[in-house]
HTML snippet that shows the backbone in 3Dmol.js (N, CA, C, O; Angstrom):
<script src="https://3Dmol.org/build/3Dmol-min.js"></script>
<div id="view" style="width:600px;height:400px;position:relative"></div>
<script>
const pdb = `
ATOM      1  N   UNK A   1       3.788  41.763  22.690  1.00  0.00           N
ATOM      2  CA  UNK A   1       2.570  41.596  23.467  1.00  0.00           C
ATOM      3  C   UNK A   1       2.686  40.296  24.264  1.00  0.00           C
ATOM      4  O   UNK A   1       2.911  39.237  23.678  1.00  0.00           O
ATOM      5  N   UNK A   2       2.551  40.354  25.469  1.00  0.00           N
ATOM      6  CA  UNK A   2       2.413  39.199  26.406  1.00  0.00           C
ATOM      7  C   UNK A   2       0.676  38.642  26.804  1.00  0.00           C
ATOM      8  O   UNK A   2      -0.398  39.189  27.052  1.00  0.00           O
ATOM      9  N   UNK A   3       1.083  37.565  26.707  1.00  0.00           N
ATOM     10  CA  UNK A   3      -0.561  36.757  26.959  1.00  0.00           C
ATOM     11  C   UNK A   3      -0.589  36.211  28.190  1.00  0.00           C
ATOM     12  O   UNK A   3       0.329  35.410  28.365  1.00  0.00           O
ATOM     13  N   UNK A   4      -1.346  36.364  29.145  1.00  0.00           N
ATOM     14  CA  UNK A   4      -1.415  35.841  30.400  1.00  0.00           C
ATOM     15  C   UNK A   4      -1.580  34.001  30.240  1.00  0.00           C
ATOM     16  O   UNK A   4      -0.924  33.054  30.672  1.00  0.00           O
ATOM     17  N   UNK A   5      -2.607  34.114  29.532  1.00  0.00           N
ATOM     18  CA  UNK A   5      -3.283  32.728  29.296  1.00  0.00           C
ATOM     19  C   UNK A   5      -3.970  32.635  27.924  1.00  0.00           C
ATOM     20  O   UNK A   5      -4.171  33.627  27.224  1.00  0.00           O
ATOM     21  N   UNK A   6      -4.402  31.075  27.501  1.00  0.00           N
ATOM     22  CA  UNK A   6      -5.067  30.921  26.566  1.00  0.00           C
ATOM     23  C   UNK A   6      -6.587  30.327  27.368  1.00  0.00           C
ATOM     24  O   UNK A   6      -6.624  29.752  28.456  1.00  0.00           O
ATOM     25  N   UNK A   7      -7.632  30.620  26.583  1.00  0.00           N
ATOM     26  CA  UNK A   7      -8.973  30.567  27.136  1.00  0.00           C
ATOM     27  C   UNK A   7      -9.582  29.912  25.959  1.00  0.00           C
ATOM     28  O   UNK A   7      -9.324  30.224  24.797  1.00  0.00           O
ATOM     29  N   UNK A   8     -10.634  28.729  26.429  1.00  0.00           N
ATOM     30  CA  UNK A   8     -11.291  28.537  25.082  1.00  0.00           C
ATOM     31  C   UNK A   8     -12.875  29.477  25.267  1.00  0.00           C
ATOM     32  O   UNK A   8     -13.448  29.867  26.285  1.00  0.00           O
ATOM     33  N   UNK A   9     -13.083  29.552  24.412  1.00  0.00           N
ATOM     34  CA  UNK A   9     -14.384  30.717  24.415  1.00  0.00           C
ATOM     35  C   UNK A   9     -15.707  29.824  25.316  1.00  0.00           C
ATOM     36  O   UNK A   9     -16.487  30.481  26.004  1.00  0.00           O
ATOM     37  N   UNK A  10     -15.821  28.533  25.232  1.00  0.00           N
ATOM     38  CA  UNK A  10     -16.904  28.006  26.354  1.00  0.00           C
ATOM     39  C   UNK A  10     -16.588  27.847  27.256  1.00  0.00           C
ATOM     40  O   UNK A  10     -16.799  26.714  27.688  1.00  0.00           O
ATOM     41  N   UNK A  11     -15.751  29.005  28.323  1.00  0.00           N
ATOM     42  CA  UNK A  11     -15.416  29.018  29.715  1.00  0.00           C
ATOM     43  C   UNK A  11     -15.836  30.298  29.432  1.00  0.00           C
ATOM     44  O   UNK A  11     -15.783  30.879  30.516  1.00  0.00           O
ATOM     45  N   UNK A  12     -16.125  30.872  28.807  1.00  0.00           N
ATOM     46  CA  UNK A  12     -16.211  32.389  29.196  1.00  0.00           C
ATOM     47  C   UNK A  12     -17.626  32.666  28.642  1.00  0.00           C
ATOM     48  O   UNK A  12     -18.243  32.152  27.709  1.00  0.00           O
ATOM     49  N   UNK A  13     -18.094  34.127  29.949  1.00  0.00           N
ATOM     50  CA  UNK A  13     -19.790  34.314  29.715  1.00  0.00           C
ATOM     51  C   UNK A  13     -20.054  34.920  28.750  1.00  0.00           C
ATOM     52  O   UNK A  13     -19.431  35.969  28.591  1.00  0.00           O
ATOM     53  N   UNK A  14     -20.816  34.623  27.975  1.00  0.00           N
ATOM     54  CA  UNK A  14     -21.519  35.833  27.367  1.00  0.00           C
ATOM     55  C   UNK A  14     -22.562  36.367  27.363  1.00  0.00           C
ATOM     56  O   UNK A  14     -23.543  35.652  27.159  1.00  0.00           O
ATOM     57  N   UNK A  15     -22.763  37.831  27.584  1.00  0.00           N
ATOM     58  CA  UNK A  15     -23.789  38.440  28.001  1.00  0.00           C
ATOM     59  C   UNK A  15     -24.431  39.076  26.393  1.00  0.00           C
ATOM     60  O   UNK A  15     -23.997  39.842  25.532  1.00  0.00           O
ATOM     61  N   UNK A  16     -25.475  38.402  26.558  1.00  0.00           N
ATOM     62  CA  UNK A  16     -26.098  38.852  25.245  1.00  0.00           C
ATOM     63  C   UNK A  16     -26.826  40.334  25.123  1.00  0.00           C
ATOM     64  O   UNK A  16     -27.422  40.594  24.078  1.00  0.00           O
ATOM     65  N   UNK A  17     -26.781  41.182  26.060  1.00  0.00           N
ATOM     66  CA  UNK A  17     -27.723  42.146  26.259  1.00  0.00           C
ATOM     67  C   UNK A  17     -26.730  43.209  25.772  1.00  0.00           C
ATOM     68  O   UNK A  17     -27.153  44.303  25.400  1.00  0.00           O
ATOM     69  N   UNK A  18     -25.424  42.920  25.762  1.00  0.00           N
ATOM     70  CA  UNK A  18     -24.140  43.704  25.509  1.00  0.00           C
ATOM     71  C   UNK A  18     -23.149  42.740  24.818  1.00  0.00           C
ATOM     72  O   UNK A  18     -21.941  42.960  24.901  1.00  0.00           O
ATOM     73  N   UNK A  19     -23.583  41.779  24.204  1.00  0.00           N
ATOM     74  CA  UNK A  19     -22.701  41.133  23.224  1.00  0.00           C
ATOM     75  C   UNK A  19     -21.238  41.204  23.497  1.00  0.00           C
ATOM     76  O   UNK A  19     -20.454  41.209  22.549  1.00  0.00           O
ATOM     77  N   UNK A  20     -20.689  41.275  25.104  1.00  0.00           N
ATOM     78  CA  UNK A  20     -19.448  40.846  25.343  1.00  0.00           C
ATOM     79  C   UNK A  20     -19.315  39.382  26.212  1.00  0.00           C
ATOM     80  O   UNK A  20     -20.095  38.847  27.000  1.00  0.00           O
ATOM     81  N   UNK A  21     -18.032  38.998  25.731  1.00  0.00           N
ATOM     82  CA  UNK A  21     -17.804  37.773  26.756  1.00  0.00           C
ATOM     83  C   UNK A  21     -16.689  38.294  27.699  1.00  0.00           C
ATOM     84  O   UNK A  21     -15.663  38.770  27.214  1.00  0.00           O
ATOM     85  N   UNK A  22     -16.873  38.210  29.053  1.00  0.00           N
ATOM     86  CA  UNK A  22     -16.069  37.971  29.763  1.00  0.00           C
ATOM     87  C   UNK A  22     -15.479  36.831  29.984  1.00  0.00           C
ATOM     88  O   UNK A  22     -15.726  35.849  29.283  1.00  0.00           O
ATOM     89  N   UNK A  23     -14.334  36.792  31.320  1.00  0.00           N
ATOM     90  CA  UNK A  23     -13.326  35.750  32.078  1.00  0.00           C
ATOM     91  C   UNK A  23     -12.793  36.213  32.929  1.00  0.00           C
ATOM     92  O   UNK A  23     -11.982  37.132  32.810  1.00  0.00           O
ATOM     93  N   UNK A  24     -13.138  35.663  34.015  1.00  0.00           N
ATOM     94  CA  UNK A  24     -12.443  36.383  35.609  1.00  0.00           C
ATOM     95  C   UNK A  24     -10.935  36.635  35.793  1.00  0.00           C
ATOM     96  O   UNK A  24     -10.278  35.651  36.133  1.00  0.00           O
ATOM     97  N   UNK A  25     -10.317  37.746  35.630  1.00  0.00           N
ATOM     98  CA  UNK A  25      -9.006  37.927  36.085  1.00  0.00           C
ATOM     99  C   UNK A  25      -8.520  37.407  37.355  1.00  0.00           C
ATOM    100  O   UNK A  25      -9.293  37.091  38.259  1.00  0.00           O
ATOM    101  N   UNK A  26      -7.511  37.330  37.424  1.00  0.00           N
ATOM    102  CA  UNK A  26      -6.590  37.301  38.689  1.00  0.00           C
ATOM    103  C   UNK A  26      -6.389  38.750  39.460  1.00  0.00           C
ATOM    104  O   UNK A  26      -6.001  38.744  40.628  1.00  0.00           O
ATOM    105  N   UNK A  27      -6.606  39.733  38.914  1.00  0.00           N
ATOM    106  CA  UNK A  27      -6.543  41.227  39.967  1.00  0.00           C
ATOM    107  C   UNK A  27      -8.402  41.296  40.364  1.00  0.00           C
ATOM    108  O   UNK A  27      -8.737  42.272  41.035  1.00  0.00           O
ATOM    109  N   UNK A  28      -9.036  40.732  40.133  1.00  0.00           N
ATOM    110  CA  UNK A  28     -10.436  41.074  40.538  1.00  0.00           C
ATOM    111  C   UNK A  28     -11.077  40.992  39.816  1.00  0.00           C
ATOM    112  O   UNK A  28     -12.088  40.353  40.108  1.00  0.00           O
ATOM    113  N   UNK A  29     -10.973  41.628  38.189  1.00  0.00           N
ATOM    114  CA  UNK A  29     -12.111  42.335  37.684  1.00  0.00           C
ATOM    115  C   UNK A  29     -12.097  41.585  36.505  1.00  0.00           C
ATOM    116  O   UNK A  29     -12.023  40.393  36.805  1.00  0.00           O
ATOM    117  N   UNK A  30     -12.127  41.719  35.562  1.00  0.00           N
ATOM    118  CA  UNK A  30     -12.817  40.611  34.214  1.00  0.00           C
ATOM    119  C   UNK A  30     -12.128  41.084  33.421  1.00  0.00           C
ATOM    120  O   UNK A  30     -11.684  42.232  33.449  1.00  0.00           O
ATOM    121  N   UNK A  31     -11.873  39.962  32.297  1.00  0.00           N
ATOM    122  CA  UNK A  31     -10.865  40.059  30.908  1.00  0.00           C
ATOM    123  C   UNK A  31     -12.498  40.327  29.958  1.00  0.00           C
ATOM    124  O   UNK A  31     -13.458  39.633  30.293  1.00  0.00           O
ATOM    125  N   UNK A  32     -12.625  41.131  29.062  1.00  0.00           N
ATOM    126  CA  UNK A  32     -13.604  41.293  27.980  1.00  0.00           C
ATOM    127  C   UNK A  32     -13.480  41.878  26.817  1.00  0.00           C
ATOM    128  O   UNK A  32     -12.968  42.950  26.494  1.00  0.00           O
ATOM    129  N   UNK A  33     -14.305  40.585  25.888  1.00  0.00           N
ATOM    130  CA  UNK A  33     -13.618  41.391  24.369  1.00  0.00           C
ATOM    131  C   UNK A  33     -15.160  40.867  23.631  1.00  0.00           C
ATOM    132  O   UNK A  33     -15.713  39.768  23.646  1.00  0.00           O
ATOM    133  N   UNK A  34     -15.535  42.129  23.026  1.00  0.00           N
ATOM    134  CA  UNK A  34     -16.412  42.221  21.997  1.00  0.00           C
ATOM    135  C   UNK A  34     -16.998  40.959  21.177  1.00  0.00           C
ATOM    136  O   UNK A  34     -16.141  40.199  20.726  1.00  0.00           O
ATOM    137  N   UNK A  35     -18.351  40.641  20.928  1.00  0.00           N
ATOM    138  CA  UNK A  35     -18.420  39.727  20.112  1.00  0.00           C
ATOM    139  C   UNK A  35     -18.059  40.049  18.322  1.00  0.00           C
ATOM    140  O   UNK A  35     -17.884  39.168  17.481  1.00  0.00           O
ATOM    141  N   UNK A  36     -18.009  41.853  18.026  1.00  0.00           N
ATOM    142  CA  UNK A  36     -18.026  42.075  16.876  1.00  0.00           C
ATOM    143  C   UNK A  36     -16.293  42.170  16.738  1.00  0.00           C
ATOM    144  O   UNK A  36     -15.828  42.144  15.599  1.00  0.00           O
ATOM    145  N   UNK A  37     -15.522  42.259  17.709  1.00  0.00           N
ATOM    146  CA  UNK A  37     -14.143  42.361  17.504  1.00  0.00           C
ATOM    147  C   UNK A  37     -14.128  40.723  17.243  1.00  0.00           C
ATOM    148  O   UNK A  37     -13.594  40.360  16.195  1.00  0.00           O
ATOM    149  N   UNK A  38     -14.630  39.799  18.044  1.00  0.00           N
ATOM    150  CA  UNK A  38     -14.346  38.137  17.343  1.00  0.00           C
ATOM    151  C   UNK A  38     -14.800  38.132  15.787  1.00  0.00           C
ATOM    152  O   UNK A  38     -14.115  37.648  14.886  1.00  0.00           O
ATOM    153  N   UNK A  39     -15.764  38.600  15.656  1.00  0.00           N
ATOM    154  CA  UNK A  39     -16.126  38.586  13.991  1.00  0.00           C
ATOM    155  C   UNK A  39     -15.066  39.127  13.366  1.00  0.00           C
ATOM    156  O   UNK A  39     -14.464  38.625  12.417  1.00  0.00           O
ATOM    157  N   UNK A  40     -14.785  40.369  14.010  1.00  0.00           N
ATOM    158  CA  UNK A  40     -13.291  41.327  13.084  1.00  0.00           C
ATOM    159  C   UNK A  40     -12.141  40.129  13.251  1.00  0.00           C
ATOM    160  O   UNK A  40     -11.056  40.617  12.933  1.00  0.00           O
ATOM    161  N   UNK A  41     -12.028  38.990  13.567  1.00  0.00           N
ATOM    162  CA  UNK A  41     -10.704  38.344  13.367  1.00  0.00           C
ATOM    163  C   UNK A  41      -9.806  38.955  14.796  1.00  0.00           C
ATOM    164  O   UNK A  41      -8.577  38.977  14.735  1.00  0.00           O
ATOM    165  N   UNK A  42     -10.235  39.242  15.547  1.00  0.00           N
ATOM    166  CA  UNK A  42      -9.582  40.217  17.414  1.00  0.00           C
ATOM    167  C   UNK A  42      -9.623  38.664  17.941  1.00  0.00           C
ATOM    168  O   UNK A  42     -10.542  37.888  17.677  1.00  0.00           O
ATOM    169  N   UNK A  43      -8.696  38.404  18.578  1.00  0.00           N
ATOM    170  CA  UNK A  43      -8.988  36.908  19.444  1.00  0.00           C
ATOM    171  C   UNK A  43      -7.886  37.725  21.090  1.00  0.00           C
ATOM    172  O   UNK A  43      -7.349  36.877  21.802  1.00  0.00           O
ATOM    173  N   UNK A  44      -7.776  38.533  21.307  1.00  0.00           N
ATOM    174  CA  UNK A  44      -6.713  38.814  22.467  1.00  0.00           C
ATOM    175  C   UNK A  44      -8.460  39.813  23.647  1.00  0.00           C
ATOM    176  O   UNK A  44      -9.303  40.700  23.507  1.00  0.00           O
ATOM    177  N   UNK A  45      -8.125  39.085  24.364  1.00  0.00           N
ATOM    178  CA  UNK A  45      -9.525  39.737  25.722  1.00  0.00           C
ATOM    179  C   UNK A  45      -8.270  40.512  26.831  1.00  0.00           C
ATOM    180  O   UNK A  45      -7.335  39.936  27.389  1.00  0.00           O
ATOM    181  N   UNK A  46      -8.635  41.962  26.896  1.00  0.00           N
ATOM    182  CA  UNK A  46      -8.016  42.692  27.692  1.00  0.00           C
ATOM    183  C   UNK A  46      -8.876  42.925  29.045  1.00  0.00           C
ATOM    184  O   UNK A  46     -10.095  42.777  29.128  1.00  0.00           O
ATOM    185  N   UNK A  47      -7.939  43.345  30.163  1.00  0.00           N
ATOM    186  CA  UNK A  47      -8.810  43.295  31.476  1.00  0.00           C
ATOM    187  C   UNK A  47      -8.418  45.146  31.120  1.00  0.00           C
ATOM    188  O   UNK A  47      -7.422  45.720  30.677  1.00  0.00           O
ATOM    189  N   UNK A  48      -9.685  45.574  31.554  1.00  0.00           N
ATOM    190  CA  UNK A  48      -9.570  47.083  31.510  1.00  0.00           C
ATOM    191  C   UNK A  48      -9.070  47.726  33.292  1.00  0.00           C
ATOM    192  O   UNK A  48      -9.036  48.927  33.562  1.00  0.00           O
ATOM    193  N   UNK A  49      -8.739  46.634  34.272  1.00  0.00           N
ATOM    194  CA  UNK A  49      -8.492  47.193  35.371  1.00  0.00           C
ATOM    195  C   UNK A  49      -6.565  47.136  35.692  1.00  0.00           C
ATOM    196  O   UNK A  49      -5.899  47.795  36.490  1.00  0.00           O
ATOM    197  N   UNK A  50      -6.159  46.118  34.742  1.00  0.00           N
ATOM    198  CA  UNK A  50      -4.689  45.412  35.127  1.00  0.00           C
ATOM    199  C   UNK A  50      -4.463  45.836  33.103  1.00  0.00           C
ATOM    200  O   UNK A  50      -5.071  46.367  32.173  1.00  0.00           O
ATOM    201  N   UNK A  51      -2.884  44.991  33.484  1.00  0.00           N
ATOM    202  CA  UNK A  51      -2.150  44.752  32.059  1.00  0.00           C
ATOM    203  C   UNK A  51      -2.340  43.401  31.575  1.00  0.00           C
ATOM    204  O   UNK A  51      -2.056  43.141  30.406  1.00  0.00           O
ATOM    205  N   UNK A  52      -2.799  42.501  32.373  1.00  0.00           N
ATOM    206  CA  UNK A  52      -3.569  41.011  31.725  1.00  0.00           C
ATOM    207  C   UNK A  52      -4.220  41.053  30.047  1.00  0.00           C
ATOM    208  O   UNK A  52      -5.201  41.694  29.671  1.00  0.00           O
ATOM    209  N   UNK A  53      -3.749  40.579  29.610  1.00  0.00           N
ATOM    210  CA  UNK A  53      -4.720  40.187  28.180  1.00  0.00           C
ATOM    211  C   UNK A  53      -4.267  38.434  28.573  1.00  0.00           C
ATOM    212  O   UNK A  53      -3.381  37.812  29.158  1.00  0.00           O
ATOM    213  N   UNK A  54      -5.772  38.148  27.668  1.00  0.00           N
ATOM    214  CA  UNK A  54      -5.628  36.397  26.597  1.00  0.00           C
ATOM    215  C   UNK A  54      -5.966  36.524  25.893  1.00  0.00           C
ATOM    216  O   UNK A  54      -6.584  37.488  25.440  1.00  0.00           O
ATOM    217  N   UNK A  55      -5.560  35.112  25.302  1.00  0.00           N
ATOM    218  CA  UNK A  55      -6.304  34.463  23.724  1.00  0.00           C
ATOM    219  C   UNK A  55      -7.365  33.967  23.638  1.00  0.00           C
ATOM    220  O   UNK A  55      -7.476  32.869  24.184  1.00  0.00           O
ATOM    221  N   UNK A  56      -8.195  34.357  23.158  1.00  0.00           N
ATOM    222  CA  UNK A  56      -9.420  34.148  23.144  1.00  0.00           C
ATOM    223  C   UNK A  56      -9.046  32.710  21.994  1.00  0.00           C
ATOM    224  O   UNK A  56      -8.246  32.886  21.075  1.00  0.00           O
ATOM    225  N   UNK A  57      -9.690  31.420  22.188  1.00  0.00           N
ATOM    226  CA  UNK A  57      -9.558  30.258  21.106  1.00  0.00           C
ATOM    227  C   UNK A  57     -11.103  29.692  20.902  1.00  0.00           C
ATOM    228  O   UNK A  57     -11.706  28.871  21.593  1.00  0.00           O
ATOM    229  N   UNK A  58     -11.482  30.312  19.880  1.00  0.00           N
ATOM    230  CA  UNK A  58     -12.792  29.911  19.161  1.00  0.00           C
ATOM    231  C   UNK A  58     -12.885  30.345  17.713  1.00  0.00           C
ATOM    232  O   UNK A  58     -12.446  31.378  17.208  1.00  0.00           O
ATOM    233  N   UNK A  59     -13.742  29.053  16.981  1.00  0.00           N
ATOM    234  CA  UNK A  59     -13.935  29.038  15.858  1.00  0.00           C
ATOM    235  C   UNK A  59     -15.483  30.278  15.125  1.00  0.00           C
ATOM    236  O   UNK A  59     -16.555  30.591  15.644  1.00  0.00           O
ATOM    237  N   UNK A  60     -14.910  30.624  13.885  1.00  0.00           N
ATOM    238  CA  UNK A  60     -16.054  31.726  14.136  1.00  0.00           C
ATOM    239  C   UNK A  60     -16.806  31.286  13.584  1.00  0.00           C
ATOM    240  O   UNK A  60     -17.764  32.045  13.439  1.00  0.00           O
ATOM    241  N   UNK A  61     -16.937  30.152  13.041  1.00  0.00           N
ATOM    242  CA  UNK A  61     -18.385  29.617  12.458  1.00  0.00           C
ATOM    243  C   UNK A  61     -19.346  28.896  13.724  1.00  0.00           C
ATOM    244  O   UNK A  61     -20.313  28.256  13.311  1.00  0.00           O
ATOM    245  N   UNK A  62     -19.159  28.951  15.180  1.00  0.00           N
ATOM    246  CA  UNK A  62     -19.662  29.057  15.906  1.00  0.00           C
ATOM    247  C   UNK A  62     -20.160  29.894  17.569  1.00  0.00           C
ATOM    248  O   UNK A  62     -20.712  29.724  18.656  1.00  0.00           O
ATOM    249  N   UNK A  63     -19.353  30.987  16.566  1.00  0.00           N
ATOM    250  CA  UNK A  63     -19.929  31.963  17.411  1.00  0.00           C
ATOM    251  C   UNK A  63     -21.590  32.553  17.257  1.00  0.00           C
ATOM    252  O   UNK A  63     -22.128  32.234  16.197  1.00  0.00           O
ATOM    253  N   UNK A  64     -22.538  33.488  18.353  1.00  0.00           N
ATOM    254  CA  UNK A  64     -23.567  33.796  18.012  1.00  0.00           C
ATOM    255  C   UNK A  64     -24.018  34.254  16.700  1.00  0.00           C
ATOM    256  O   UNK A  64     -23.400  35.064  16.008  1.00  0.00           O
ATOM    257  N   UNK A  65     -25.037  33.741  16.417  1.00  0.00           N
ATOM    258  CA  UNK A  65     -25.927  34.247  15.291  1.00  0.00           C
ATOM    259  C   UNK A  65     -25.924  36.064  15.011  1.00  0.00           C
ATOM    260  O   UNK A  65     -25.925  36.612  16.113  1.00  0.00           O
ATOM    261  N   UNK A  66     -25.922  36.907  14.071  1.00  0.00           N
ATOM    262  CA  UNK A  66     -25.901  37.917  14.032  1.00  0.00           C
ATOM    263  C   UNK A  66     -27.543  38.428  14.482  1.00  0.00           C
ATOM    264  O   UNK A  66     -28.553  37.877  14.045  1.00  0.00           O
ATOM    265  N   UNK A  67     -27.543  39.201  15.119  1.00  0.00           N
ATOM    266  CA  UNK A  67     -29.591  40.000  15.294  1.00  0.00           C
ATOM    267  C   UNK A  67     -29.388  40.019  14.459  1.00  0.00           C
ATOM    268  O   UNK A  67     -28.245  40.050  14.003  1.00  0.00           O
ATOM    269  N   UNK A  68     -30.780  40.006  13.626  1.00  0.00           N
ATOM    270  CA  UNK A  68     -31.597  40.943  12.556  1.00  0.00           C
ATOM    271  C   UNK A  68     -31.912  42.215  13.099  1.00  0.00           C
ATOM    272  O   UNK A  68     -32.910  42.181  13.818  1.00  0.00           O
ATOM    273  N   UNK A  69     -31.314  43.454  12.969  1.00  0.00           N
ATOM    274  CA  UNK A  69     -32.065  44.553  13.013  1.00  0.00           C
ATOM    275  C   UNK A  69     -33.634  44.732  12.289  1.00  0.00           C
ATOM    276  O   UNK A  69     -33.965  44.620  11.109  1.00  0.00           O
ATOM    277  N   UNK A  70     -34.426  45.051  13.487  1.00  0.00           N
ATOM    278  CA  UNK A  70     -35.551  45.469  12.982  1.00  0.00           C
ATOM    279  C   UNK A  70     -36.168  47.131  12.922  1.00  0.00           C
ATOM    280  O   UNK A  70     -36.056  47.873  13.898  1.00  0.00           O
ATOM    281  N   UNK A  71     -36.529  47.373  12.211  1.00  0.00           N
ATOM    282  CA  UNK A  71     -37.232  49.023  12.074  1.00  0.00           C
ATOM    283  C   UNK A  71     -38.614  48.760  13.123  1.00  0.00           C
ATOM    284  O   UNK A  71     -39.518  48.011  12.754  1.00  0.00           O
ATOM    285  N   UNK A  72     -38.654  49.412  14.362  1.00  0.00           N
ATOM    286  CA  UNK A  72     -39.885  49.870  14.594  1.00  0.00           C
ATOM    287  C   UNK A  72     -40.785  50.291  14.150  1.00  0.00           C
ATOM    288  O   UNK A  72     -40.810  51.387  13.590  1.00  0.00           O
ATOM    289  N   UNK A  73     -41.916  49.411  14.306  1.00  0.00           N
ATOM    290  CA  UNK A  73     -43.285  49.907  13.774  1.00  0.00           C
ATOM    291  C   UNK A  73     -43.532  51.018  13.929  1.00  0.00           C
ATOM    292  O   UNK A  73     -42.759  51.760  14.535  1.00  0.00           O
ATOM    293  N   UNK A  74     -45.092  51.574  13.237  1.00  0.00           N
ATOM    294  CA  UNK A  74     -45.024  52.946  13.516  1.00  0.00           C
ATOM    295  C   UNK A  74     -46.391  52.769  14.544  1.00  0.00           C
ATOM    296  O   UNK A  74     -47.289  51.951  14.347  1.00  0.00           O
ATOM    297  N   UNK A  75     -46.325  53.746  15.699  1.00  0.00           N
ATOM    298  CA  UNK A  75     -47.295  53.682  16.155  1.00  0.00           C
ATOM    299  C   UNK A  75     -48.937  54.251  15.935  1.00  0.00           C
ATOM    300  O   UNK A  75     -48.905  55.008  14.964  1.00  0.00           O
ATOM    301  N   UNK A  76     -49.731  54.199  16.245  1.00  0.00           N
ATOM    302  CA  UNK A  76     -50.973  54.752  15.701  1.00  0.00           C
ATOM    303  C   UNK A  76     -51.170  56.091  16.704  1.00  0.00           C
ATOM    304  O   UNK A  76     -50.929  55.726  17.855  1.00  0.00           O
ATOM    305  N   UNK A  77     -51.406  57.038  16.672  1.00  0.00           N
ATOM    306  CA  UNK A  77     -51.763  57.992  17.386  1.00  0.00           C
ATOM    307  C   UNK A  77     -53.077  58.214  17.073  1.00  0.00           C
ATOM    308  O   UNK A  77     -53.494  58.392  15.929  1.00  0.00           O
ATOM    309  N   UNK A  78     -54.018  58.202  18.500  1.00  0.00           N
ATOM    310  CA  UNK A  78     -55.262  58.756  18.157  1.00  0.00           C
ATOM    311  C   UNK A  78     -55.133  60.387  18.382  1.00  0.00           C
ATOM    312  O   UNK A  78     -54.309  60.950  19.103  1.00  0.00           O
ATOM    313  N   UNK A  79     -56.203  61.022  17.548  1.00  0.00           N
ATOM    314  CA  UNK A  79     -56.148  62.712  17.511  1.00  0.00           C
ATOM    315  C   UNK A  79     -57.112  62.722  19.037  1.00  0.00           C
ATOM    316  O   UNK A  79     -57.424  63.790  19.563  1.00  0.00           O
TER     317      UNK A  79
END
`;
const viewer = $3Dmol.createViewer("view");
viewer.addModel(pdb, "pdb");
viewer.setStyle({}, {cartoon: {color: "spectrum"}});
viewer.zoomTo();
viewer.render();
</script>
């Protein structure tokens, strides 16, 4: 496996609405790797448009907080 580059994880975005971080490739389009693949011990960010991967370099005791899943309330229906 070839690594384009090494990246430290506070250059790269993370979008919390989809819990991935990107990093701008060199062909255009973005290197992105899962926040639950960083929990799985995954540190390599693939560009899904090219053959580019990196190393993702971050510690996981400061990566995001896990959500709490919550159960939706129930709603009230009037008859």
């Amino acid at each position: 496996m070839s690594i384009y580059d090494e990246i430290e994880i506070e250059d790269m975005i993370f979008h919390e609405a989809t819990s991935l971080y990107t990093y701008p490739c060199p062909c255009g389009d973005q290197f992105e790797i899962l926040l639950q693949d960083l929990r799985d011990g995954e540190d390599v960010a693939v560009c899904p448009s090219c053959s580019l991967m990196i190393k993702v370099i971050f510690e996981a005791e400061n990566l995001p907080a896990e959500k709490e899943t919550r159960k939706p309330e129930p709603l009230a229906v009037a008859a």
